[in-house]
C-alpha positions in Angstrom: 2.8 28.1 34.3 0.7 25.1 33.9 -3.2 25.6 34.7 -5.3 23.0 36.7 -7.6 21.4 34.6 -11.4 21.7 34.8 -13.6 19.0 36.4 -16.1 19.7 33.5 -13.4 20.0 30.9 -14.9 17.7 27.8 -11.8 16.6 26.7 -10.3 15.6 29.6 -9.0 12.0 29.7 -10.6 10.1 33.1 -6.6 9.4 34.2 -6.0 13.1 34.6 -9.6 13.5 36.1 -8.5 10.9 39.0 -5.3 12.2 39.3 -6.4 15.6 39.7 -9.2 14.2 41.7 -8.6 11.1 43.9 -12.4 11.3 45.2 -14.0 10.7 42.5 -12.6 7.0 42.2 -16.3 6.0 44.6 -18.4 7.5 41.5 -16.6 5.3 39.1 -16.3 2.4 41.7 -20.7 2.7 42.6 -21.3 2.5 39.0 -19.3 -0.5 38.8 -17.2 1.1 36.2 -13.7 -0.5 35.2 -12.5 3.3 34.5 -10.1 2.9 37.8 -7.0 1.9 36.5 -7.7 0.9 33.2 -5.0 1.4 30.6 -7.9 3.3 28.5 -8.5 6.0 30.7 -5.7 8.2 29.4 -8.0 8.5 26.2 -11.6 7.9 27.3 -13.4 11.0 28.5 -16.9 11.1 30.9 -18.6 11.4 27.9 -16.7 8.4 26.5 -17.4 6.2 29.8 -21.4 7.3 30.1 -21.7 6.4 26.4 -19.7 2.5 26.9 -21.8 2.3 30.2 -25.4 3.5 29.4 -25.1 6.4 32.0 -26.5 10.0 31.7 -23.8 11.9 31.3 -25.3 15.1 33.2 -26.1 13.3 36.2 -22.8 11.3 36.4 -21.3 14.9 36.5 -23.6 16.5 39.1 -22.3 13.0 41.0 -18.5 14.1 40.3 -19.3 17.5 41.3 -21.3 16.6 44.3 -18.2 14.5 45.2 -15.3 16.7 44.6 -17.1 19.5 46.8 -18.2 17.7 49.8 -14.3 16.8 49.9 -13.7 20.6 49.7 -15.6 21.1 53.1 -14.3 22.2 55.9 -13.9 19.5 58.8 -14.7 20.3 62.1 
């Protein structure tokens, strides 16, 4: 059985990461980052893309994070 990989997962290429998780294409897209289809992103990682883009990788996660949960919540 295959396992869902892990939003903080180092290794993880960005394709899978917006595959996996289609909400965090407005991170990339407010940091005006090419990530979003890109032929690259099966090989680049976050820590690849903070590093090309000058970004800190911590708080581009917390933004992921913050993203992926508040699509999570319950709608009323």
């Amino acid at each position: 059985m295959r396992r869902r990989p892990r939003l903080d997962d180092p290794d993880l290429p960005i394709a899978d990461l917006l595959r996996n998780w289609p909400q965090a294409v407005a991170v990339f897209m407010r940091h005006r980052m090419l990530c979003v289809g890109c032929l690259i992103s099966s090989f680049h990682t976050v820590i690849d893309a903070c590093d090309e883009y000058a970004l800190d990788e911590s708080e581009f996660r917390r933004e992921l994070r913050q993203a992926v949960s508040a699509s999570d919540a319950p709608r009323r």
